[in-house]
Rosetta silent file (secondary structure, phi, psi, omega in degrees, C-alpha in Angstrom):
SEQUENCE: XXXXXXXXXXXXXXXXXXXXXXXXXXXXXXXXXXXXXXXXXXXXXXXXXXXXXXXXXXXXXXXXXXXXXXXXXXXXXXXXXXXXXXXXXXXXXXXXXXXXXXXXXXXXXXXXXXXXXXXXXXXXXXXXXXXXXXXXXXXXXXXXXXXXXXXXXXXXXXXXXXXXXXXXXXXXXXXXXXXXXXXXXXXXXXXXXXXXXXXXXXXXXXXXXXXXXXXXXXXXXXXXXXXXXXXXXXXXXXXXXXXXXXXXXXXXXXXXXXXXXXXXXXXXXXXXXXXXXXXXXXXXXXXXXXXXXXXXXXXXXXXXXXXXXXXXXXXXXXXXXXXXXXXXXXXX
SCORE:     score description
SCORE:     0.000 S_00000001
   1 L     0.000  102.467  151.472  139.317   89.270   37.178 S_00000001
   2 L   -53.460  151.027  164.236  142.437   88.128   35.371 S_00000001
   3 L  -120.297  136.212  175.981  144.106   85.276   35.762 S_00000001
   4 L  -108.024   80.008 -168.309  147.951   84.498   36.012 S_00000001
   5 L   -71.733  139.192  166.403  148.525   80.493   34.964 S_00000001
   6 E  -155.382  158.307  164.129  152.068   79.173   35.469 S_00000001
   7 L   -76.344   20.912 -131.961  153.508   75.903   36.015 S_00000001
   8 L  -124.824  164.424  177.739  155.821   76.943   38.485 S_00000001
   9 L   -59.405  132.733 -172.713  155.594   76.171   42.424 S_00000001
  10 L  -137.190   93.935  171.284  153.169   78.138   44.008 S_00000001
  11 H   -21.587  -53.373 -179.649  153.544   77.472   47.913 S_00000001
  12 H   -61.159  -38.383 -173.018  150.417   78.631   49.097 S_00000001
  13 H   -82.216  -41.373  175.781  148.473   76.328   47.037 S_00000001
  14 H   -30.913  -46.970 -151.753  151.197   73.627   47.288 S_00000001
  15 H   -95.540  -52.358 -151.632  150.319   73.681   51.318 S_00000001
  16 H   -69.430  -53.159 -142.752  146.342   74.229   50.772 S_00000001
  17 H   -82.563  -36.237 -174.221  146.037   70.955   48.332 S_00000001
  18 H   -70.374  -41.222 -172.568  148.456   69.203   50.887 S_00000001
  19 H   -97.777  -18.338 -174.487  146.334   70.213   53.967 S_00000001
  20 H   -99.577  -20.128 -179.167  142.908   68.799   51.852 S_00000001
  21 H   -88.787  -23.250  150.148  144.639   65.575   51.437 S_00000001
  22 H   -40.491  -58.642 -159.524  145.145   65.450   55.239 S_00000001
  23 H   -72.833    9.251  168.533  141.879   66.575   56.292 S_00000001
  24 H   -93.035  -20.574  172.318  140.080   63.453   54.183 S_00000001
  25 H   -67.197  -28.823  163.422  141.937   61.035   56.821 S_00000001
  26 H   -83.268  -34.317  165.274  139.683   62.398   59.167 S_00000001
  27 H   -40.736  -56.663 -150.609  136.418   62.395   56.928 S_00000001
  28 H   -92.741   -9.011  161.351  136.997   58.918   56.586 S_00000001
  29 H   -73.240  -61.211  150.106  138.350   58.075   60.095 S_00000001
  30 H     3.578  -95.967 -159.522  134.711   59.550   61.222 S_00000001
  31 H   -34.633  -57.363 -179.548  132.912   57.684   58.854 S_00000001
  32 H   -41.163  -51.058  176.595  134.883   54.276   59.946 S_00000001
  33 H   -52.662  -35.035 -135.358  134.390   54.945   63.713 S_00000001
  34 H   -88.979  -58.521  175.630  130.274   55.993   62.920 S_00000001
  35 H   -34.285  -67.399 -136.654  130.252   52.298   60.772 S_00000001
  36 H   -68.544   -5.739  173.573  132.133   50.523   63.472 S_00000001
  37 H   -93.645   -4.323 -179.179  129.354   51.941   66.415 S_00000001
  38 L    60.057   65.196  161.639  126.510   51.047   63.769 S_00000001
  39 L  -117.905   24.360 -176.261  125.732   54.843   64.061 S_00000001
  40 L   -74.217  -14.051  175.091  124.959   55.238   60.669 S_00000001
  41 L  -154.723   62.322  165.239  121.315   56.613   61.458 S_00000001
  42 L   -74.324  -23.632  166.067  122.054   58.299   64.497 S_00000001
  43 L  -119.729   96.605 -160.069  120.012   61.057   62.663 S_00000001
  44 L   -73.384   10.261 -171.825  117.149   59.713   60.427 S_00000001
  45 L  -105.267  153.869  170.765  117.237   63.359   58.537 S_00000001
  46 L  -167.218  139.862  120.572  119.591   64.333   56.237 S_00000001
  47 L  -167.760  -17.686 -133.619  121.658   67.461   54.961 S_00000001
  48 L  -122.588  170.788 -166.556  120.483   68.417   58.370 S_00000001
  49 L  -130.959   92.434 -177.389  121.147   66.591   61.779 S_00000001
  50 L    42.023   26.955 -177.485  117.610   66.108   63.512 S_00000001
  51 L   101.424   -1.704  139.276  116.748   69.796   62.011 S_00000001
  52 L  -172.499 -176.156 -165.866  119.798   71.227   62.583 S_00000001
  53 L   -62.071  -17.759 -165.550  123.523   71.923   62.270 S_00000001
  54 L  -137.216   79.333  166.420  124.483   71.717   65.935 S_00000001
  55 L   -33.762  159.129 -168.445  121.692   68.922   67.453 S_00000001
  56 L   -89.486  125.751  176.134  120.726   68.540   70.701 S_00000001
  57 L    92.465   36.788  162.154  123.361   65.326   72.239 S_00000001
  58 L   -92.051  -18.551  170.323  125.818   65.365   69.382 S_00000001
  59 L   -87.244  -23.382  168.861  128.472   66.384   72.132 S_00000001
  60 L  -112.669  -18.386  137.675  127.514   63.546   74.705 S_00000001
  61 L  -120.520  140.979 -145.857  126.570   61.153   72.711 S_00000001
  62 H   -36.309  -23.701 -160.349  129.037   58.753   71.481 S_00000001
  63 H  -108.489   -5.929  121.686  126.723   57.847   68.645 S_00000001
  64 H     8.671  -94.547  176.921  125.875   61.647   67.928 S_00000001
  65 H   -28.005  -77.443 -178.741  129.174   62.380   67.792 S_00000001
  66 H   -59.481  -23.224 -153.522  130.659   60.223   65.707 S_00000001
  67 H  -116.898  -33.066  174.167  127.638   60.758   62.947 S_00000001
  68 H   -93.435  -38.594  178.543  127.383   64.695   63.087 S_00000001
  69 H   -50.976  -59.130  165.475  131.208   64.772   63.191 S_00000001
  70 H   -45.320  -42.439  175.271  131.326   63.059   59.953 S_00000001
  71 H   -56.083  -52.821 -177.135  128.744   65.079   58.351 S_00000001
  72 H   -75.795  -21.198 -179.539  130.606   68.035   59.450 S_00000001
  73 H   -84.110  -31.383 -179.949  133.849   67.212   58.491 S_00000001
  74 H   -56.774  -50.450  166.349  132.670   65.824   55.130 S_00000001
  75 H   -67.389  -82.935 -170.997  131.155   69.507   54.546 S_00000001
  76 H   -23.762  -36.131  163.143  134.249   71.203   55.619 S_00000001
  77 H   -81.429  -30.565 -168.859  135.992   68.997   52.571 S_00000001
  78 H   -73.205  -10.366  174.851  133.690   69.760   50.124 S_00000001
  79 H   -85.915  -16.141  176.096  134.776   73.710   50.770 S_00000001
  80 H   -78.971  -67.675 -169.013  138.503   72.591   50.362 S_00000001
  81 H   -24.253  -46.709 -173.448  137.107   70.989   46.952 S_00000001
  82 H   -63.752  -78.414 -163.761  135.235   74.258   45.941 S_00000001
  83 H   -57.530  -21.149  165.127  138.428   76.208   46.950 S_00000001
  84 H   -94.482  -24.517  147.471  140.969   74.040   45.073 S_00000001
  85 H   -37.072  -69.182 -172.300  139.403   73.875   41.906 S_00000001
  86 H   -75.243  -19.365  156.395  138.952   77.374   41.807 S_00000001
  87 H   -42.742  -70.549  176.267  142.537   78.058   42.870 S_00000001
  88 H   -43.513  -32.560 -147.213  143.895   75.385   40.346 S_00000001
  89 H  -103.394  -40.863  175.880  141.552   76.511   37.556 S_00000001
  90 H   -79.760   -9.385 -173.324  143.130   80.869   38.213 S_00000001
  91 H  -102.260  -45.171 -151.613  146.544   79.488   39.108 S_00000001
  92 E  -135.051  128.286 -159.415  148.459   76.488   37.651 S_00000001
  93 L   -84.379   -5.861  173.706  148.860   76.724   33.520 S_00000001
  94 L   -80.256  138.422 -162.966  148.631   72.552   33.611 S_00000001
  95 H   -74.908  -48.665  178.369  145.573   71.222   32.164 S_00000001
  96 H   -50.812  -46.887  174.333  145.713   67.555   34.108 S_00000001
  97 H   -71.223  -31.661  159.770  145.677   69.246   37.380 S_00000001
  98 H   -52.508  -89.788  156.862  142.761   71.233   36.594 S_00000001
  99 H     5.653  -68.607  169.270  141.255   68.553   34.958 S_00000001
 100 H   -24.426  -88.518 -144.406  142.452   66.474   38.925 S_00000001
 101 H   -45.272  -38.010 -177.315  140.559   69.571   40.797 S_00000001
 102 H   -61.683  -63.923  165.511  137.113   69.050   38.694 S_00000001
 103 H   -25.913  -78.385  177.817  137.432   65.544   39.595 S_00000001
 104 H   -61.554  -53.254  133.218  137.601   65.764   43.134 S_00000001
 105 H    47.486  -83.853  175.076  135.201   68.041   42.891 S_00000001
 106 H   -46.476  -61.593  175.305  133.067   65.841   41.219 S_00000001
 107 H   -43.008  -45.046  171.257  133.417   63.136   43.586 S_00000001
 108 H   -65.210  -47.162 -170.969  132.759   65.134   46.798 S_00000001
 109 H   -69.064  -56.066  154.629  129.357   66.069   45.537 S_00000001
 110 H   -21.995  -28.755 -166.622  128.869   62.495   44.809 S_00000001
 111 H   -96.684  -35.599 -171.761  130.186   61.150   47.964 S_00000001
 112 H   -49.495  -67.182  175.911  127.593   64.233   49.550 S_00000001
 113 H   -94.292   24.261  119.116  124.935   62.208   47.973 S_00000001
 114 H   -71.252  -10.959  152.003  125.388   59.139   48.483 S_00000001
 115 H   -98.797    8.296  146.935  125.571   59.486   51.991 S_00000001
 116 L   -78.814  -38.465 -176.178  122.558   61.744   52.016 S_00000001
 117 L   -77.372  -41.299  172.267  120.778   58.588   50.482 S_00000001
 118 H   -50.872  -43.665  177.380  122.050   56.239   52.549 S_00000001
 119 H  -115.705   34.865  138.421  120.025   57.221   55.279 S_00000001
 120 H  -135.095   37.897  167.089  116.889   58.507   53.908 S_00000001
 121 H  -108.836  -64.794 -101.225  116.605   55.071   51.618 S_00000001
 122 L   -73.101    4.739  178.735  117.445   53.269   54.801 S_00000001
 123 L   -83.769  -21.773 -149.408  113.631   52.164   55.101 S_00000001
 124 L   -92.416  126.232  164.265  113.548   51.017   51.700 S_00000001
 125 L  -126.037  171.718 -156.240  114.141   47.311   51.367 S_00000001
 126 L  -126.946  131.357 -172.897  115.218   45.269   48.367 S_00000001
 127 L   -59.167  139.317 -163.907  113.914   41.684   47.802 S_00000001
 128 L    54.844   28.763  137.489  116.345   38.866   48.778 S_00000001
 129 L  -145.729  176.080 -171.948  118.550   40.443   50.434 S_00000001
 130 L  -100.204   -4.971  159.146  119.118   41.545   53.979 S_00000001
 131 L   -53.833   95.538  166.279  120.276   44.787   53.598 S_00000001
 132 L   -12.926  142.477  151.987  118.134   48.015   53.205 S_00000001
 133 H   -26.160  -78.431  163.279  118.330   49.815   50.426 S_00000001
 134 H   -30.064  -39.946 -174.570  119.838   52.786   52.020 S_00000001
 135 H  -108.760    5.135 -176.590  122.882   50.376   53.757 S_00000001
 136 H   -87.216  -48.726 -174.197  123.757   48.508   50.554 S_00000001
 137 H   -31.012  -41.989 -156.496  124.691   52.452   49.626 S_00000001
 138 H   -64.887   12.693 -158.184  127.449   52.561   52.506 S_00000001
 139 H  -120.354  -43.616  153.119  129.526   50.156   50.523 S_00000001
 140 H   -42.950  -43.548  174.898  129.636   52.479   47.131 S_00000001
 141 H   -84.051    1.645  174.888  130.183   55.038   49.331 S_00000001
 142 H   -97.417  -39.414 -167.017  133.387   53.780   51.316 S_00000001
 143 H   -78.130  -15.264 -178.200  135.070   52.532   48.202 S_00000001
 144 H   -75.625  -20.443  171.735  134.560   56.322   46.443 S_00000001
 145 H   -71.397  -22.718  159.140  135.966   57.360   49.426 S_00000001
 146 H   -74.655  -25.504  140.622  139.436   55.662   48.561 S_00000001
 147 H   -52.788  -57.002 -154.342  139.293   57.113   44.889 S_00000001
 148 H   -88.419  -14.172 -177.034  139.023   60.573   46.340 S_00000001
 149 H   -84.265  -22.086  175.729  141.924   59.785   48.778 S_00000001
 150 H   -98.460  -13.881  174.445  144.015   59.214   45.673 S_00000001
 151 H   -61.134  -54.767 -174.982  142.835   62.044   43.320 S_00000001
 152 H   -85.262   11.396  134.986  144.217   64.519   46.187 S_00000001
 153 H   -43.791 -102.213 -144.575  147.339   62.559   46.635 S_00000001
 154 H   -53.595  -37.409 -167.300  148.104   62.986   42.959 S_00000001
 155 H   -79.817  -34.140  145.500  146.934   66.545   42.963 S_00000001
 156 H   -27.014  -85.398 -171.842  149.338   67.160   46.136 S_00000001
 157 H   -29.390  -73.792 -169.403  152.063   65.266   44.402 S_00000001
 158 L   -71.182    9.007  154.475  152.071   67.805   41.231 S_00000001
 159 L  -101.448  -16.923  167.969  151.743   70.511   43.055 S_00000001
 160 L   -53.053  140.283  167.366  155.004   69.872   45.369 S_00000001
 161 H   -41.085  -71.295 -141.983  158.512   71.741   44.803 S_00000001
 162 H   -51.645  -40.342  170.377  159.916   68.193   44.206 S_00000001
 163 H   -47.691  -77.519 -155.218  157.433   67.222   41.361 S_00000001
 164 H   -46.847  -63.014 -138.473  158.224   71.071   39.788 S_00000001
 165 H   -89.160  -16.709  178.735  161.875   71.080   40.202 S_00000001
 166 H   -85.294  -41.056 -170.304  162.154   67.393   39.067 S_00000001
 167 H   -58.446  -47.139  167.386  160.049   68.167   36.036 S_00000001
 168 L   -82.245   -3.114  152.194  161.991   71.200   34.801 S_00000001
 169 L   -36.453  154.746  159.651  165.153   69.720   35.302 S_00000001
 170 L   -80.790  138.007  179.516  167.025   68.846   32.050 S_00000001
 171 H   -20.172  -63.563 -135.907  165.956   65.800   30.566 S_00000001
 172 H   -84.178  -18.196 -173.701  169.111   63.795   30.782 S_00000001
 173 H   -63.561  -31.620 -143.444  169.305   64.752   34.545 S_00000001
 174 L  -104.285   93.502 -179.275  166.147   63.403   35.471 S_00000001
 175 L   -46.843  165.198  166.414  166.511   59.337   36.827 S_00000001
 176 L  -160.660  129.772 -158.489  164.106   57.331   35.802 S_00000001
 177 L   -80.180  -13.450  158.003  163.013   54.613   38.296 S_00000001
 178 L   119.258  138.830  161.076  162.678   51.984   35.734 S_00000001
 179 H   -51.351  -68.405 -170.314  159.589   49.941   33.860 S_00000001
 180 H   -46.329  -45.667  141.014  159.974   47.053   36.351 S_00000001
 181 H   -20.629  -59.908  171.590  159.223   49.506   39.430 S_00000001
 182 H   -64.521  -25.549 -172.632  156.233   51.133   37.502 S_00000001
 183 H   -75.384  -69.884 -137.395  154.799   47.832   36.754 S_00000001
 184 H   -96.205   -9.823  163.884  154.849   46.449   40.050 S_00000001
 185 H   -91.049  -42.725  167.859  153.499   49.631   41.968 S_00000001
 186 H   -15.340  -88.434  164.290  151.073   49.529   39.485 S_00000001
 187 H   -44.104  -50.404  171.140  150.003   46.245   40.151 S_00000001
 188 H   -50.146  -78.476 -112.023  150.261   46.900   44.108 S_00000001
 189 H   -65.871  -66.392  174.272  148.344   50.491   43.922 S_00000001
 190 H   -27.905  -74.074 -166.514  145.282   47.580   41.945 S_00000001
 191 L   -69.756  -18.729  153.074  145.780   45.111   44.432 S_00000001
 192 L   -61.413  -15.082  158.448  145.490   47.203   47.220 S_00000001
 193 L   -89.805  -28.104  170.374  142.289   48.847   45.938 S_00000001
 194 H   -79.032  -18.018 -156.245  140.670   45.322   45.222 S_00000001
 195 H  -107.387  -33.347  151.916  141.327   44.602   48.773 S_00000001
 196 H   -46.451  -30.242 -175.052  139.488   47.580   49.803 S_00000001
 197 H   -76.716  -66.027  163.555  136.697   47.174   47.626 S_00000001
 198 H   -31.106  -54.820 -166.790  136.575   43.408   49.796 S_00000001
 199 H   -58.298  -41.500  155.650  137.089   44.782   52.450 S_00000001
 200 H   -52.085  -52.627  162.738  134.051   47.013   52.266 S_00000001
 201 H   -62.937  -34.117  176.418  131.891   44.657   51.008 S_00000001
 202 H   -45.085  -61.406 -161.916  133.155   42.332   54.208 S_00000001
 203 H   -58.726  -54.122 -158.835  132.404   45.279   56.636 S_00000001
 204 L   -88.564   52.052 -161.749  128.939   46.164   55.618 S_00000001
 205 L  -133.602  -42.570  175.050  128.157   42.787   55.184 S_00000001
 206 L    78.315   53.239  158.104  128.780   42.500   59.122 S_00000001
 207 L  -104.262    4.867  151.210  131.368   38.967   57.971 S_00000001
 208 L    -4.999  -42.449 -175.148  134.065   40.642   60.238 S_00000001
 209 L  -133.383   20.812  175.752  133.906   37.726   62.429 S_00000001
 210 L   -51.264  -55.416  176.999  132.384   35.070   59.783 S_00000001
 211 L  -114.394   91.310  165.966  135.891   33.316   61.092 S_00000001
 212 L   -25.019  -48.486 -163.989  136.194   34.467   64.698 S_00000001
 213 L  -107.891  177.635 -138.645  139.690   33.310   65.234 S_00000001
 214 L  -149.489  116.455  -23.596  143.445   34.447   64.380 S_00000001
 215 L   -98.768   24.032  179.235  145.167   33.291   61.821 S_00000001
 216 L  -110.697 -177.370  162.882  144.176   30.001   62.154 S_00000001
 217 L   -76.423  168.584  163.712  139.665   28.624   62.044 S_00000001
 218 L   -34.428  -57.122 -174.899  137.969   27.577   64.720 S_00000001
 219 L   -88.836   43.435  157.554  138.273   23.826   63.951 S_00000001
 220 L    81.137   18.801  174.022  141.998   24.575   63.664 S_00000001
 221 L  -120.880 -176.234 -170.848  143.076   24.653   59.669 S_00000001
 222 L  -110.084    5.404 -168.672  143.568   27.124   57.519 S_00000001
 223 L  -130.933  108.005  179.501  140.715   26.577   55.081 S_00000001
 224 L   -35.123  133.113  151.411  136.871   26.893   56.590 S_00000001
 225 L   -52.781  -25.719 -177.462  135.258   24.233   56.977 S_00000001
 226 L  -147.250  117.664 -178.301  131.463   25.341   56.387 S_00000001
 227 L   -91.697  116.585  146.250  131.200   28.152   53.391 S_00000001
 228 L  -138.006 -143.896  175.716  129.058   30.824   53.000 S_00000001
 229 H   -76.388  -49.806 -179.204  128.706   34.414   51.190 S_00000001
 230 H   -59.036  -43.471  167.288  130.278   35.747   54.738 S_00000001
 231 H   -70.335  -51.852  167.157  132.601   33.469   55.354 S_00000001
 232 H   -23.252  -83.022 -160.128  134.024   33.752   51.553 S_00000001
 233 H   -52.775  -37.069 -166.731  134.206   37.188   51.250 S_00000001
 234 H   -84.429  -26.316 -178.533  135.897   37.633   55.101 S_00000001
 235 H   -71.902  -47.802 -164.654  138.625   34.437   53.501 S_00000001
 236 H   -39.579  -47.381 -146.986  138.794   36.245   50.599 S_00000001
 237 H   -84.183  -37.251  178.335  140.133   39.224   52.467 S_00000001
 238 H   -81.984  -36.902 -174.258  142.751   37.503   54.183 S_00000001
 239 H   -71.934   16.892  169.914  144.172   35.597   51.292 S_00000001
 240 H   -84.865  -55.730 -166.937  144.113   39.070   49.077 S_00000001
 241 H   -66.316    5.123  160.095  146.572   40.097   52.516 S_00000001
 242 L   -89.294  -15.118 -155.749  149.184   37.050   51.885 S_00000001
 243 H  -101.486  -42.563 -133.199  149.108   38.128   48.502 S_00000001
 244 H  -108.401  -27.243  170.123  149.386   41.842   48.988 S_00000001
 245 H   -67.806  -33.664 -174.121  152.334   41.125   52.027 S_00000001
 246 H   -92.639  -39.036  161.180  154.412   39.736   49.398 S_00000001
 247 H   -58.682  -34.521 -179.928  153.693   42.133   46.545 S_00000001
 248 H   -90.387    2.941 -172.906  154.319   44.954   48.737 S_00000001
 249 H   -98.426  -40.731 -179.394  157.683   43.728   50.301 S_00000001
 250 H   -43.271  -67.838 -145.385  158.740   42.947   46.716 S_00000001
 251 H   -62.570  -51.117 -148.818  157.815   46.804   45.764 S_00000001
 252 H   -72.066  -20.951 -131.671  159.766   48.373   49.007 S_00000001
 253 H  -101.008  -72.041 -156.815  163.049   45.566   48.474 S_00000001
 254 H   -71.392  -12.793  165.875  163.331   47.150   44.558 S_00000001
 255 H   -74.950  -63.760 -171.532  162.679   50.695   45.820 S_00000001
 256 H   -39.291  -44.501 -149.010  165.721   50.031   48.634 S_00000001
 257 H   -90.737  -12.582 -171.389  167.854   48.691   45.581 S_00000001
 258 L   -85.599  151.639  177.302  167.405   50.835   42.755 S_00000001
 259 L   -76.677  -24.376 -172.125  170.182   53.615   42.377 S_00000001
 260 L   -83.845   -3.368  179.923  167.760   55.701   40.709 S_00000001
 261 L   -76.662   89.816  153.878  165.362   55.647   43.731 S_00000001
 262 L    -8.557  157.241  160.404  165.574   58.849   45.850 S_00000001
 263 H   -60.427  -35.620  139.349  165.431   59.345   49.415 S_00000001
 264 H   -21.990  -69.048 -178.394  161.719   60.069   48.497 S_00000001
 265 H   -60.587  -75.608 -172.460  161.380   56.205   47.333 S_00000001
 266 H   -24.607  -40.770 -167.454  163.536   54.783   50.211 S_00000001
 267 H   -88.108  -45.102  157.706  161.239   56.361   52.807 S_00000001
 268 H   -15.032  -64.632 -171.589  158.291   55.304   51.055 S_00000001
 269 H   -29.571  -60.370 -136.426  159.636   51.486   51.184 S_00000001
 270 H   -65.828  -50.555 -175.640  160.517   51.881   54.668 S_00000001
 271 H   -81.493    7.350  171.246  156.868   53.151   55.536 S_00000001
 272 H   -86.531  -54.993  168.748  154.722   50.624   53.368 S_00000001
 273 H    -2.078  -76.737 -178.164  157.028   47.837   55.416 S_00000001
 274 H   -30.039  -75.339 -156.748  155.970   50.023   58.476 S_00000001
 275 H   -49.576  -41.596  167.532  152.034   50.474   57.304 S_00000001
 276 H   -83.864  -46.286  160.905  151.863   46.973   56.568 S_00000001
 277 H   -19.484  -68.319 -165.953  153.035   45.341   59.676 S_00000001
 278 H   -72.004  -13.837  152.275  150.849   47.344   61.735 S_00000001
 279 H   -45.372  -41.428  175.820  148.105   46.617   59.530 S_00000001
 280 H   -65.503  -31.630  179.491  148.885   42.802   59.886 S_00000001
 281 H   -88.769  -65.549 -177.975  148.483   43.103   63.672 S_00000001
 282 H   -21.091  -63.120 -174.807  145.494   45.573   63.382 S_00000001
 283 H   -41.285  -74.292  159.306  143.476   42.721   61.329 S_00000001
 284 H     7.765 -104.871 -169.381  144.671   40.385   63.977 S_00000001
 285 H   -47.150  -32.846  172.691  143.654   42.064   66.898 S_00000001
 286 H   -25.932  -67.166  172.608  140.814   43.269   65.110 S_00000001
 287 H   -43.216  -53.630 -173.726  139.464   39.440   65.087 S_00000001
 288 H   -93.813    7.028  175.758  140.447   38.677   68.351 S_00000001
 289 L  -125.494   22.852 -174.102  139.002   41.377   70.101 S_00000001
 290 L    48.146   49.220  170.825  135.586   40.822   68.576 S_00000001
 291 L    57.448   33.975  155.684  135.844   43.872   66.519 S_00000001
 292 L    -3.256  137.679  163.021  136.840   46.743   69.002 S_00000001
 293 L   -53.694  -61.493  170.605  135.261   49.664   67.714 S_00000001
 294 H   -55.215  -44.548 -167.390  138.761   51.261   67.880 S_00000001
 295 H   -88.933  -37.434 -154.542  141.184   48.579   66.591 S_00000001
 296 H   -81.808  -55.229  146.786  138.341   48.003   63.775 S_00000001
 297 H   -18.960  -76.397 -165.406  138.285   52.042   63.327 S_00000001
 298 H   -47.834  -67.536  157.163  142.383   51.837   63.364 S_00000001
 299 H   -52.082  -22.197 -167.389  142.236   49.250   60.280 S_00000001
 300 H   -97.408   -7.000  169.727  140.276   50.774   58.076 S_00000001
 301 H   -78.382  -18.334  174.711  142.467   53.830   58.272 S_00000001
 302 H   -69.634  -88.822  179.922  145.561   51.341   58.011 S_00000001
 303 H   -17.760  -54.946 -168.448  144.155   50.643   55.312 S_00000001
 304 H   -73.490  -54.422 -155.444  143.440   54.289   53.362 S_00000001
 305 H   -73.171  -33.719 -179.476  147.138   55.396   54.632 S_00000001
 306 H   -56.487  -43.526  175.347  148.721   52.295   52.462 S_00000001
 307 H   -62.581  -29.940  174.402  146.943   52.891   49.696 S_00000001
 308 H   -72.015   -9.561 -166.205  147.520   57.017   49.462 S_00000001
 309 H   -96.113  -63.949  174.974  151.454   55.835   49.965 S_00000001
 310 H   -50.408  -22.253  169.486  151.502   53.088   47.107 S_00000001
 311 H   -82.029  -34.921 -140.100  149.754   55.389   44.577 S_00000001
 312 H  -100.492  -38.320  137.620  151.524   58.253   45.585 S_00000001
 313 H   -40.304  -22.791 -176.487  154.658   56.060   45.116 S_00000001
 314 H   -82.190  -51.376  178.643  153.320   54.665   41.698 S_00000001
 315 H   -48.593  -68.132 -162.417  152.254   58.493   40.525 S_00000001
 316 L   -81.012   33.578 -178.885  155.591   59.772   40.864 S_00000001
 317 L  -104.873  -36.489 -175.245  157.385   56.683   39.640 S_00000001
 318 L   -91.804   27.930 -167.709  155.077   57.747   36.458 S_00000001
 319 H   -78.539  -54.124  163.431  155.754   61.001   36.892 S_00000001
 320 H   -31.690  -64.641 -176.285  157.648   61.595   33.368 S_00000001
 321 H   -45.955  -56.024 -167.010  155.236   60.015   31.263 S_00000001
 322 H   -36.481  -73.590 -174.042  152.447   62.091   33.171 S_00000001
 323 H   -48.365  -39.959 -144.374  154.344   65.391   32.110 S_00000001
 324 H  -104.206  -31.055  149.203  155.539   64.259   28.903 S_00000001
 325 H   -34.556  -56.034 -148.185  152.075   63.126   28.171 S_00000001
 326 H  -110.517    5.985  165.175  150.242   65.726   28.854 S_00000001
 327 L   -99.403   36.415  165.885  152.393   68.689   27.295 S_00000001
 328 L   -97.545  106.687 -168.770  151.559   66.992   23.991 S_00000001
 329 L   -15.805  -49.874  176.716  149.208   69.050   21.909 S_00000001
 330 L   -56.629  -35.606  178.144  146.527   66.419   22.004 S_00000001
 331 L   -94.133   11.098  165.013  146.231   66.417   25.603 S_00000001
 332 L   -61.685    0.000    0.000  146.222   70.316   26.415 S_00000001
């Protein structure tokens, strides 16, 4: 078989890498829904679903459902993984996107087995604490899942016309959105990944409701009165989301303002604005509706879409360096 590498837009793939970074919003909307029904060992077997792929009551029940659904969609990515690698690796002459495709790759197999482990550890239990082996897993495995949502973001991004056609532009042509801009998505894309990684620890922690009420505590301030590892960690989470409301309003107010920011940036702003508001209510309601399956579901996907939009703003804000990096002899 030959292969024919080029840098140049290649639709087909352009669409397929674009269609795998969709289809992980459902892996991980699954997964969220299976946590938020405590379905996580709706099946105590595992590549297999009580001995096989299509179990008996995975269609009627809810907890079934949600738990073979994941499984299946989670296989169904790891064949986009398989299929974009080897696309990327006969197709596209840049070494970093290869390099990308191996990655997710990597990751998928990883994510495969850790959530094979989770539930046939889930017997196993580990002194002083109260968590099984097996569910202390789910918390590695949520945050890897938020890595892998940005590896195919980035590999999407550099596979788009706009990326190509901005990159082969002539130099002098080609805006550049500014240090101050990269810095500070930077710094969101970070802070917005620590608050997942909290967030995660929060969830499988079950401190969701360590402070039942919205936004103020129970005895009516704004600082708990009586601390513990649950309550911390669920405080933690909201003060990361004053800090992360202000960082991210900053980021869209200097995207509206810069001249060199595209319609590309602008719409960006407009939808982290967007993503976070409804996030800010999600939490909310979350709280106040004693952790709705749905609205609790709803958030953690709130979550996932801000973060693929602030890296995916931060990647291409970096997009020069990336290219100018990596067509330097050392890094072919």
């Amino acid at each position: 078989m030959t292969t024919s590498r080029t840098s140049s837009y290649k639709p087909a793939l352009a669409w397929f890498a674009a269609l795998g970074a969709a289809w992980v919003f459902g892996v991980v909307t699954l997964g969220a829904f299976t946590t938020s029904i405590h379905a996580g060992m709706a099946f105590p077997d595992w590549p297999l679903s009580n001995g096989s792929i299509n179990p008996e009551g995975w269609l009627t029940e809810i907890d079934k459902f949600a738990e073979h659904s994941h499984r299946l969609f989670g296989m169904v990515m790891g064949l986009f993984a398989i299929g974009l690698v080897v696309w990327l690796q006969l197709r596209e002459d840049r070494s970093w996107l290869r390099k990308l495709g191996w990655t997710a790759l990597a990751i998928v197999i990883v994510q495969g087995i850790l959530g094979g482990k989770r539930v046939l550890l889930d017997s196993i239990a580990v002194p002083g604490f109260e968590m099984s082996l097996g569910q202390m897993l789910r918390i590695p495995h949520g945050i890897l899942a938020q890595v892998y949502v940005c590896v195919l973001f980035a590999i999407a991004a550099g596979l788009s016309r706009g990326w190509i056609e901005a990159t082969t532009a002539p130099a002098a042509t080609r805006p550049d959105i500014g240090c101050k801009i990269r810095f500070l998505s930077s710094v969101a894309t970070l802070l917005v990944f620590v608050q997942l990684i909290v967030a995660a620890v929060m969830r499988h922690n079950n401190a969701g409701l360590a402070i039942p009420t919205f936004p103020l505590t129970p005895d009516g301030g704004l600082i708990p009165s009586m601390w513990d590892f649950r309550v911390a960690i669920h405080f933690a989470h909201r003060g990361m989301a004053v800090v992360l409301t202000v960082v991210l309003c900053w980021l869209a107010i200097l995207l509206w303002k810069s001249p060199a920011a595209g319609r590309g940036f602008k719409y960006a702003a407009g939808l982290i604005v967007a993503l976070l508001t409804g996030q800010i209510v999600l939490g909310a309601v979350t709280v106040l509706t004693y952790r709705n399956p749905y609205y609790t579901t709803a958030h953690v996907i709130g979550g996932a879409l801000i973060l693929a939009t602030v890296f995916t703003v931060t990647w291409w804000a970096h997009r020069n360096v990336i290219e100018r990096t990596a067509s330097t002899p050392l890094a072919a």
